[in-house]
MDAnalysis code that builds the backbone (N, CA, C; Angstrom):
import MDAnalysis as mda
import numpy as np

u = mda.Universe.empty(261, n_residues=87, atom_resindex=np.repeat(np.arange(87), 3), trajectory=True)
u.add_TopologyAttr("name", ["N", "CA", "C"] * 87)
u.add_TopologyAttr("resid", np.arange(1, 88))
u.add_TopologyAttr("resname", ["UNK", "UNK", "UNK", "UNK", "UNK", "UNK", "UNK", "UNK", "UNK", "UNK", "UNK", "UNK", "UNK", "UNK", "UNK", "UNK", "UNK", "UNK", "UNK", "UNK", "UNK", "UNK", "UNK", "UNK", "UNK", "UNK", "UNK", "UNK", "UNK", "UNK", "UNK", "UNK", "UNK", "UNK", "UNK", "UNK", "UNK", "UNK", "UNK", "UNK", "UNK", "UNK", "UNK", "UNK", "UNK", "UNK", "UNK", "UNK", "UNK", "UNK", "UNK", "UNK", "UNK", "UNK", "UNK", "UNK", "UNK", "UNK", "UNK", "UNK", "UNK", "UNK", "UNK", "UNK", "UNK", "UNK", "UNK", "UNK", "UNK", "UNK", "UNK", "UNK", "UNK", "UNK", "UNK", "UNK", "UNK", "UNK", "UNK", "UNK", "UNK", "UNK", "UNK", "UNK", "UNK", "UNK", "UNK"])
u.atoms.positions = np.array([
    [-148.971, 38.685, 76.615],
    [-147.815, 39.499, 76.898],
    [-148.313, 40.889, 77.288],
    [-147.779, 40.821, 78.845],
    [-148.453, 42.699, 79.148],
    [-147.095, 43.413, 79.275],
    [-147.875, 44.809, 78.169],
    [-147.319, 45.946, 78.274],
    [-146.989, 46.949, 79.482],
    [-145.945, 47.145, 80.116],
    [-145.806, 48.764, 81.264],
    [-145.445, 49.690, 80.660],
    [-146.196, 50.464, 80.873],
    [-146.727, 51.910, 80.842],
    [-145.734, 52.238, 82.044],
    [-144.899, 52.977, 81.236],
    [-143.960, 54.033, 82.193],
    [-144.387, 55.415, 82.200],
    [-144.416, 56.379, 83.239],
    [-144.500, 57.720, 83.170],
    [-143.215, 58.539, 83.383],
    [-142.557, 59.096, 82.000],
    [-141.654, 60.439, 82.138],
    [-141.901, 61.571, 81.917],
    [-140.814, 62.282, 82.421],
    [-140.435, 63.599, 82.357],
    [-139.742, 64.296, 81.109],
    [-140.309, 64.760, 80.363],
    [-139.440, 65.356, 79.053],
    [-138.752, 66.618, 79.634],
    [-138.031, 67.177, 78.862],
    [-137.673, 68.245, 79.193],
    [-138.434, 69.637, 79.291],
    [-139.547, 69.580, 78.837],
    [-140.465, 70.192, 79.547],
    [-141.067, 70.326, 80.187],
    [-140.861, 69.682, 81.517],
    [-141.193, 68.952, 82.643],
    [-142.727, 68.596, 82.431],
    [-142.928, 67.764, 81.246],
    [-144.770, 67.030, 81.062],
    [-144.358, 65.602, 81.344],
    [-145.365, 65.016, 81.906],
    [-145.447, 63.844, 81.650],
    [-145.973, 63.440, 80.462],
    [-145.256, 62.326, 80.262],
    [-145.316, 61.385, 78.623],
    [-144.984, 59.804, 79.152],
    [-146.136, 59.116, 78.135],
    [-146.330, 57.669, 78.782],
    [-145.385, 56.769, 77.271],
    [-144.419, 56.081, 77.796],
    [-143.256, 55.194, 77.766],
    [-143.844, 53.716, 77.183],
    [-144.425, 53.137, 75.840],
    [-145.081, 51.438, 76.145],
    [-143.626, 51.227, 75.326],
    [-142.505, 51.396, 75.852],
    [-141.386, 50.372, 74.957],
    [-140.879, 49.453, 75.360],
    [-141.487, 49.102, 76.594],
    [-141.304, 47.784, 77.674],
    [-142.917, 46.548, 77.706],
    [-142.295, 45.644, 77.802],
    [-142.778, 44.903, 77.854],
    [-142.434, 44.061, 79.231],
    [-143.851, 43.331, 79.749],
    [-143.887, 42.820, 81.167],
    [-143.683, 41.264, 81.204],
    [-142.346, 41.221, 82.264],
    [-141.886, 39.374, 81.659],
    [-142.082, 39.092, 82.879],
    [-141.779, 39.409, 83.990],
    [-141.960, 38.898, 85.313],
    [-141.771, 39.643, 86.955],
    [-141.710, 39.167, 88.064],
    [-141.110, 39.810, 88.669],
    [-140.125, 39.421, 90.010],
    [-140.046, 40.638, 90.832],
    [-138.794, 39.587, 91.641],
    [-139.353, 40.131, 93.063],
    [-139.243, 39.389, 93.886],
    [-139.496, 39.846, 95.624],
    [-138.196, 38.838, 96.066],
    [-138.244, 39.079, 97.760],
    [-137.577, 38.457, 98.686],
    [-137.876, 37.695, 98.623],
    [-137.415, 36.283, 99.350],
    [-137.874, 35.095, 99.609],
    [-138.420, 34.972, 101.051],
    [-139.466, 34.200, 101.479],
    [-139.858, 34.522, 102.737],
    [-138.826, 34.293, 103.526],
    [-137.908, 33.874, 104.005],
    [-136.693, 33.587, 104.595],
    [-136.137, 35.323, 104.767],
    [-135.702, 35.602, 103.536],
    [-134.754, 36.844, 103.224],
    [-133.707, 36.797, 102.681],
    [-133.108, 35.603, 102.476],
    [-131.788, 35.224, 102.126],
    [-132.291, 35.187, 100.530],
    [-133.016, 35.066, 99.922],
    [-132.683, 35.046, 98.481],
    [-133.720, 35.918, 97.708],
    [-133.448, 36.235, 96.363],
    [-134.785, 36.814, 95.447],
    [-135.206, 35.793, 95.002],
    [-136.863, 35.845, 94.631],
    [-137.543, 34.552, 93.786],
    [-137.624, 35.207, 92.660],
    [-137.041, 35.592, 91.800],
    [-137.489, 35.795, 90.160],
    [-138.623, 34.944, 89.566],
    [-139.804, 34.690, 88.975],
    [-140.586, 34.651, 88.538],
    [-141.290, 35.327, 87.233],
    [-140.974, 34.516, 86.244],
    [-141.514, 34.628, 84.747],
    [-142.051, 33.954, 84.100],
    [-143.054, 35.440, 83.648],
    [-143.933, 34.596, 82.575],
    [-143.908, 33.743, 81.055],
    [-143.395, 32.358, 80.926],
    [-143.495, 31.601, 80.104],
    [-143.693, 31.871, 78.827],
    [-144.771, 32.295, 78.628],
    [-145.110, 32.876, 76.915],
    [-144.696, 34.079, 77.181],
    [-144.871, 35.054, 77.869],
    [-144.042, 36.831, 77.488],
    [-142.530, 36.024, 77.659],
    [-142.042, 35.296, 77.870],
    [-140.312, 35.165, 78.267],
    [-140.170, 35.008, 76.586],
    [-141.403, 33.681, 75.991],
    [-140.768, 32.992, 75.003],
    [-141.233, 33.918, 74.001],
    [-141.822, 35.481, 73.899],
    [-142.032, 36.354, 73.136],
    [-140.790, 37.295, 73.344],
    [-140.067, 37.399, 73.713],
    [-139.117, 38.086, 73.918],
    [-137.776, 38.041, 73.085],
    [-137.401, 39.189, 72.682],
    [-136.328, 39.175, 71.423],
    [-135.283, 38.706, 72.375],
    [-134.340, 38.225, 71.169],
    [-133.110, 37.211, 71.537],
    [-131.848, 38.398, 70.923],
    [-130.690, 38.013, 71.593],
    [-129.288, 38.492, 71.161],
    [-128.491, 37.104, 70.490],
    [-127.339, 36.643, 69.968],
    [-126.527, 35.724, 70.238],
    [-124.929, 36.317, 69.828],
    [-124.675, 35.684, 70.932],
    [-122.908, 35.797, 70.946],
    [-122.060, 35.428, 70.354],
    [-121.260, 35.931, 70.234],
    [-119.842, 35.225, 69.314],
    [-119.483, 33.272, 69.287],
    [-119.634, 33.238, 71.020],
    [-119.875, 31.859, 70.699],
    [-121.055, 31.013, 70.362],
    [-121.803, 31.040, 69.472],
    [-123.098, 30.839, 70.021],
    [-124.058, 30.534, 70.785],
    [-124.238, 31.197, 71.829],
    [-124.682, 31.411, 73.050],
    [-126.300, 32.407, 72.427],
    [-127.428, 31.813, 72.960],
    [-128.448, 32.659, 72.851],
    [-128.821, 33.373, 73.950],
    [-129.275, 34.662, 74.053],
    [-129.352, 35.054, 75.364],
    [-130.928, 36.514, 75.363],
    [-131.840, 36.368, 75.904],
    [-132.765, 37.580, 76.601],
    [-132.768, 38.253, 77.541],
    [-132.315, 39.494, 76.743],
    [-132.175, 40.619, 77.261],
    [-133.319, 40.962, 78.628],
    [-132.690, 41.596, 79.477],
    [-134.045, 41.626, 80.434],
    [-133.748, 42.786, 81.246],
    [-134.615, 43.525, 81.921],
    [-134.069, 44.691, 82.503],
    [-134.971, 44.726, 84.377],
    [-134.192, 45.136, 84.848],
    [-134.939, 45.191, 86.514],
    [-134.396, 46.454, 87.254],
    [-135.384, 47.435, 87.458],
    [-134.871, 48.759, 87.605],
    [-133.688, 48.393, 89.313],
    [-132.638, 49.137, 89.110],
    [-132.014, 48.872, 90.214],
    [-132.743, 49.686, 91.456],
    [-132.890, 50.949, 91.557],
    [-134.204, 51.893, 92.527],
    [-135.228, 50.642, 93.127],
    [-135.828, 50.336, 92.306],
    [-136.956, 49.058, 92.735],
    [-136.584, 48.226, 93.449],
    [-135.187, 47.306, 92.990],
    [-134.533, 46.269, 93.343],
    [-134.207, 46.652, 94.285],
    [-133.813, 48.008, 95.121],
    [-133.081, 48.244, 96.119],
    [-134.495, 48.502, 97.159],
    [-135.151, 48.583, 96.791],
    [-136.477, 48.625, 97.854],
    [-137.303, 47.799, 98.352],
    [-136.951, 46.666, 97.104],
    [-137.284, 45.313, 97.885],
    [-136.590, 44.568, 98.471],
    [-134.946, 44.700, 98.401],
    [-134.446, 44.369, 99.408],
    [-134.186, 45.149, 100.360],
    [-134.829, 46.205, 100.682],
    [-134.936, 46.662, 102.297],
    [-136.262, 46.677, 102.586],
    [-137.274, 46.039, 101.635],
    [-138.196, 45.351, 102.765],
    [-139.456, 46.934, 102.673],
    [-138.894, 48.020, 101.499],
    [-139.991, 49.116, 101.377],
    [-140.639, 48.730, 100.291],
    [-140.739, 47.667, 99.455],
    [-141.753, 47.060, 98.239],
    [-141.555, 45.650, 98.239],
    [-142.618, 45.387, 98.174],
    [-142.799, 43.509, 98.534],
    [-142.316, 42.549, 96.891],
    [-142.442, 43.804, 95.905],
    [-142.050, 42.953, 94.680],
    [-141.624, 44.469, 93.707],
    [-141.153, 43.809, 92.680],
    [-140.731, 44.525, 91.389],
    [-140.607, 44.130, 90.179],
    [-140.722, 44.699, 88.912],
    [-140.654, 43.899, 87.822],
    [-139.881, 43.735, 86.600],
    [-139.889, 42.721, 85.952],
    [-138.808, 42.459, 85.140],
    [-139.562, 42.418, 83.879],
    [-138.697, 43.365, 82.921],
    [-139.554, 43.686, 81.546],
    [-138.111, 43.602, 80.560],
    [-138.372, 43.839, 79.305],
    [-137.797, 43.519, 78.053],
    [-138.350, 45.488, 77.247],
    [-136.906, 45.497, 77.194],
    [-137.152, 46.973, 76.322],
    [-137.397, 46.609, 75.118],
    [-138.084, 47.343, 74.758],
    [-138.618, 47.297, 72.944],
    [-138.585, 48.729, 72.376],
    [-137.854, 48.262, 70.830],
    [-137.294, 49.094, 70.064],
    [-138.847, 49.742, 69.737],
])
């Protein structure tokens, strides 16, 4: 299971490095264009904390920056990635 290392901005304008994500997979175009291929990793998926719902429904949480997502579908980043926030 790999960790991303995010870089922010505090309010003191320093950078400060972010490991509260964890790396599950990622997403590009499809060679066509018509679809995304999501792609995940198996053991980081099945390390990944769970929610469940009222009905019992189990479900993993997952996060895909929308900025990213919007750059690979116009074709300015060939992929992007899908991680799991951690407390």
């Amino acid at each position: 299971m790999a960790k991303e290392n995010k870089i922010e901005k505090n309010s003191e304008n320093e950078m400060i490095e972010d490991n509260r994500s964890v790396l599950v997979g990622y997403v590009r175009k499809s060679n066509a264009g018509g679809a995304l291929k999501v792609s995940i990793n198996s053991d980081a998926f099945s390390d990944c904390s769970t929610y469940v719902t009222s009905d019992g429904q189990t479900y993993v949480p997952l996060v895909v920056s929308l900025n990213a997502l919007s750059k690979v579908l116009q074709g300015e980043r060939a992929v992007t990635t899908i991680s799991q926030m951690q407390d």
